[in-house]
C-alpha positions in Angstrom: -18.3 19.7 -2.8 -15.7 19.7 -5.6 -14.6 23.2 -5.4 -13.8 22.6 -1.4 -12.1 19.7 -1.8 -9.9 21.4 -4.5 -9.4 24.4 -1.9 -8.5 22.3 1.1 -6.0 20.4 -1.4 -4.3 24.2 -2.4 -4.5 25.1 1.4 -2.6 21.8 2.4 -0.4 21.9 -0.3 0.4 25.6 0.2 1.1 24.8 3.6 3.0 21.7 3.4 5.8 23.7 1.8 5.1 26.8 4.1 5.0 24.8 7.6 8.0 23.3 9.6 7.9 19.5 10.5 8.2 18.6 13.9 11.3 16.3 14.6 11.0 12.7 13.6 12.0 11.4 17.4 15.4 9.9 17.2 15.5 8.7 21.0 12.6 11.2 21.3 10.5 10.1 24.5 7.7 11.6 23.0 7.5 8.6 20.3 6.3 5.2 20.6 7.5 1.8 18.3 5.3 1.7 15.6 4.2 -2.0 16.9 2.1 0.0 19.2 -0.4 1.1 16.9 -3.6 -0.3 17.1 -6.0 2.1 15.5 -5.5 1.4 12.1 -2.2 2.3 9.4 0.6 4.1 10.5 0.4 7.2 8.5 2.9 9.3 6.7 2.1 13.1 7.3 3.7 15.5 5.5 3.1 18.0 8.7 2.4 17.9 12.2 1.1 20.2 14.3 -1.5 21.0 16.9 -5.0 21.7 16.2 -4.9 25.2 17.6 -2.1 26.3 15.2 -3.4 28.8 12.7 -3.3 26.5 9.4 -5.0 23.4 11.1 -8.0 25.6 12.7 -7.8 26.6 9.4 -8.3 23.5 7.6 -10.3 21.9 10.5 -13.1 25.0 10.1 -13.3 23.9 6.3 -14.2 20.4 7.0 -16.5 21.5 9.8 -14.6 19.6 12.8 -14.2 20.6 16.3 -11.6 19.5 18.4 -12.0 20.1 22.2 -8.2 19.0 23.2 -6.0 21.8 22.4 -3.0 19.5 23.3 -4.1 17.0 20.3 -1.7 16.6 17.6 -3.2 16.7 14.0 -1.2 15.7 10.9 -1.7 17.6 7.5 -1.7 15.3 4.0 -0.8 12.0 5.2 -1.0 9.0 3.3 -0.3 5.1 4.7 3.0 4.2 5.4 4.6 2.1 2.4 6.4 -1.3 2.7 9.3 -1.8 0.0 11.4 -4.9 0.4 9.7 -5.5 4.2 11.0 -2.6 5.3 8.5 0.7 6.0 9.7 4.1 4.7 8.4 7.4 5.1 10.1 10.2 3.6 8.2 12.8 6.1 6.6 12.2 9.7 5.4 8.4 10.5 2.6 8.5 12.8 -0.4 6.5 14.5 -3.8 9.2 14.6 -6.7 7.8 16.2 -9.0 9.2 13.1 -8.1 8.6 9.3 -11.3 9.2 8.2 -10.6 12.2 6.5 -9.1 11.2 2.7 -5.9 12.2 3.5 -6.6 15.3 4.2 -6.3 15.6 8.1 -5.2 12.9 10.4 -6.1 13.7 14.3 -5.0 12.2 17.4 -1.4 11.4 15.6 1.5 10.1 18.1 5.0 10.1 16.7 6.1 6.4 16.1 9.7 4.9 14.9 9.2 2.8 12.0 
């Protein structure tokens, strides 16, 4: 259990650095207000992507989940959204997944959202 949870943490840190971020949404319609989110924490992803891109089957096949929506989007090493001062920063891609029960690790069903 160790030794995949070390090699899932290489593979996403490998691939944080070696995978381009999908726009943040400035005016994007794609994105919803981060008031919206009623599944739990916004999350801060350091990647987005869908789950049929390479690196997220990838990482999906390692943790022995099947998505059936090819369309979904899936975000890679995410963390909760901090709150200094009572404002909410994110340095990377702020976004509301249906499922955060992965560690960190994986975050699926993720929306865009303006903090």
């Amino acid at each position: 259990m160790q030794f995949k949870l070390a090699f899932v943490s290489a593979a996403l840190a490998t691939l944080a650095v070696a995978t381009p971020n999908f726009s943040r949404g400035d005016g994007d319609s794609c994105t919803q207000p981060a008031s919206s989110c009623s599944t739990g924490p916004i999350q801060c992803c350091n990647s987005i992507q869908q789950a049929t891109s390479s690196s997220c089957t990838s990482i999906l096949g390692l943790l022995g989940l099947l998505i059936s929506d090819p369309t979904v989007l899936v975000g890679l090493n995410c963390s909760p959204v901090t709150v200094v001062g009572g404002v909410s920063t994110c340095s990377a891609n702020a976004v509301c997944c249906e499922d955060n029960s992965h560690g960190g690790v994986i975050s699926i069903g993720c929306v865009p959202v303006t903090l």
